[in-house]
C-alpha positions as CSV (number, residue, x, y, z in Angstrom):
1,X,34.2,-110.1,164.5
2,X,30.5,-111.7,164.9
3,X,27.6,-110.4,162.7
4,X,23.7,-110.1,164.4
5,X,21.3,-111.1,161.9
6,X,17.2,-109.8,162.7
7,X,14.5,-111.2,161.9
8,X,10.8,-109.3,161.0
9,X,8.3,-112.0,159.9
10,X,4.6,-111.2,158.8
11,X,2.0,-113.7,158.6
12,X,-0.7,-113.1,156.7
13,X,-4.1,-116.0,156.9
14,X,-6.5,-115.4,154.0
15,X,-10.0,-116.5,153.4
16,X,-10.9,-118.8,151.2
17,X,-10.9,-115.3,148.6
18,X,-7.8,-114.8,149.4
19,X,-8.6,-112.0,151.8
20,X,-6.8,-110.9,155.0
21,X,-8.6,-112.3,157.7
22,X,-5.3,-112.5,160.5
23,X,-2.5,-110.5,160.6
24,X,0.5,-111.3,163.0
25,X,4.1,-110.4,162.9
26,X,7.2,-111.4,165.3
27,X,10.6,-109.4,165.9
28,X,12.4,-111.3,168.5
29,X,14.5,-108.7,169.0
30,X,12.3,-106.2,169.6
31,X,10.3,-108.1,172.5
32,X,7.4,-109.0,169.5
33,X,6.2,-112.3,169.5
34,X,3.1,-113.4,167.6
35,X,1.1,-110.2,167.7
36,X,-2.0,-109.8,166.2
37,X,-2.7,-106.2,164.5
38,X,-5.3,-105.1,162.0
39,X,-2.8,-103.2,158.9
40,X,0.7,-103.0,158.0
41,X,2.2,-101.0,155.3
42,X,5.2,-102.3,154.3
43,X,7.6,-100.3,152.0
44,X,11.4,-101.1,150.7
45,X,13.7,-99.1,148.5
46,X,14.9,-100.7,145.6
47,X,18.0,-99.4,145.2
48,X,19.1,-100.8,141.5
49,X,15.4,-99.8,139.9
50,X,15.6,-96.2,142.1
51,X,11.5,-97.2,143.1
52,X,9.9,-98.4,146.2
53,X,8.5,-101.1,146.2
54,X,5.2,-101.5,149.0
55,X,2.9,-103.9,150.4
56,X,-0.3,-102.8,152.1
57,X,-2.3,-105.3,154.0
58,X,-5.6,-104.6,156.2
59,X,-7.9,-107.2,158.2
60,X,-11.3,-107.8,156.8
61,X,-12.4,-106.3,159.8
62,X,-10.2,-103.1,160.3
63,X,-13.1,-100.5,161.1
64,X,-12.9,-98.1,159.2
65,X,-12.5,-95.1,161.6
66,X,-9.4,-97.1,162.7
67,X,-8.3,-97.2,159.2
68,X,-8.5,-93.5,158.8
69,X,-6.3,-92.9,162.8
70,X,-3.7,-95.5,161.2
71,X,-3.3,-93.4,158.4
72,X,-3.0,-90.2,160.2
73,X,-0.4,-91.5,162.6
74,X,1.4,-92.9,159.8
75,X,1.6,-89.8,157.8
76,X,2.9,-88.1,161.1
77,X,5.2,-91.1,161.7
78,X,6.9,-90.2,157.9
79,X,7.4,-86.7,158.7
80,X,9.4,-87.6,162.1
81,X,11.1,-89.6,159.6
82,X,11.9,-87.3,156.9
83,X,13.2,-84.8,159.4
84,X,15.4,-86.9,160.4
85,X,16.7,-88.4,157.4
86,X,16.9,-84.9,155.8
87,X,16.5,-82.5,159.0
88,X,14.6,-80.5,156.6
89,X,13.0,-78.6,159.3
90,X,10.6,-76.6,156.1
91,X,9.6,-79.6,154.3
92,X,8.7,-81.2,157.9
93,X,6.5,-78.6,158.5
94,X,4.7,-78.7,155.5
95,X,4.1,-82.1,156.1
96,X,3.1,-81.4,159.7
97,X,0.1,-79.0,158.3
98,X,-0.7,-81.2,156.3
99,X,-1.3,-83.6,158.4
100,X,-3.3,-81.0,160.4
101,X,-5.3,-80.8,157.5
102,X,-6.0,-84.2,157.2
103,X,-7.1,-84.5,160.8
104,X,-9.4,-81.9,160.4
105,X,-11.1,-83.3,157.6
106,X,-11.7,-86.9,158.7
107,X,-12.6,-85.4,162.1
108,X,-9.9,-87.1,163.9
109,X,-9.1,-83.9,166.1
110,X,-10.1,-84.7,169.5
111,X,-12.1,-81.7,171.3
């Protein structure tokens, strides 16, 4: 029986401070090739030390209203997640109002 083996690779170019100037990432198996983007947030499991272990990474030039959208949509992202990891339809919802609340208070309802 043949094993698949995927590939996610990040590449990060820094300034001469060592700050994020270009981000770009390829998944060949997912269609991505070489495409630029502003933020990632990374985050593993480490399954021996029971901790995750992250990386956050942001352009230079991420505005900062983007910043504050990636955020939200990330948050919403991790409760589509949880549920179903956990299909803990109570805890989702929490999560869900909170990130209502969140919205709401960086203004990132649309009217």
């Amino acid at each position: 029986m043949s094993k698949h083996t995927s590939e996610i690779k990040f590449t990060v170019e820094l300034d001469e401070n060592k700050i994020p100037e270009k981000l770009s990432w390829d998944a060949k198996d997912g269609g991505i090739s070489n495409e630029e983007t502003k933020a990632f947030l990374i985050s593993v499991w480490d399954d021996k030390k029971k901790e995750t272990l992250k990386m956050d990474l942001w352009t230079k030039d991420m505005p900062l209203d983007e910043m504050k959208q990636f955020f939200h949509q990330t948050l919403l992202s991790m409760s589509d997640t949880f549920y179903k990891a956990t299909n803990d339809e109570k805890m989702t919802a929490t999560m869900r109002d909170f990130c209502d609340y969140f919205a709401e208070k960086l203004n990132l309802l649309k009217e």
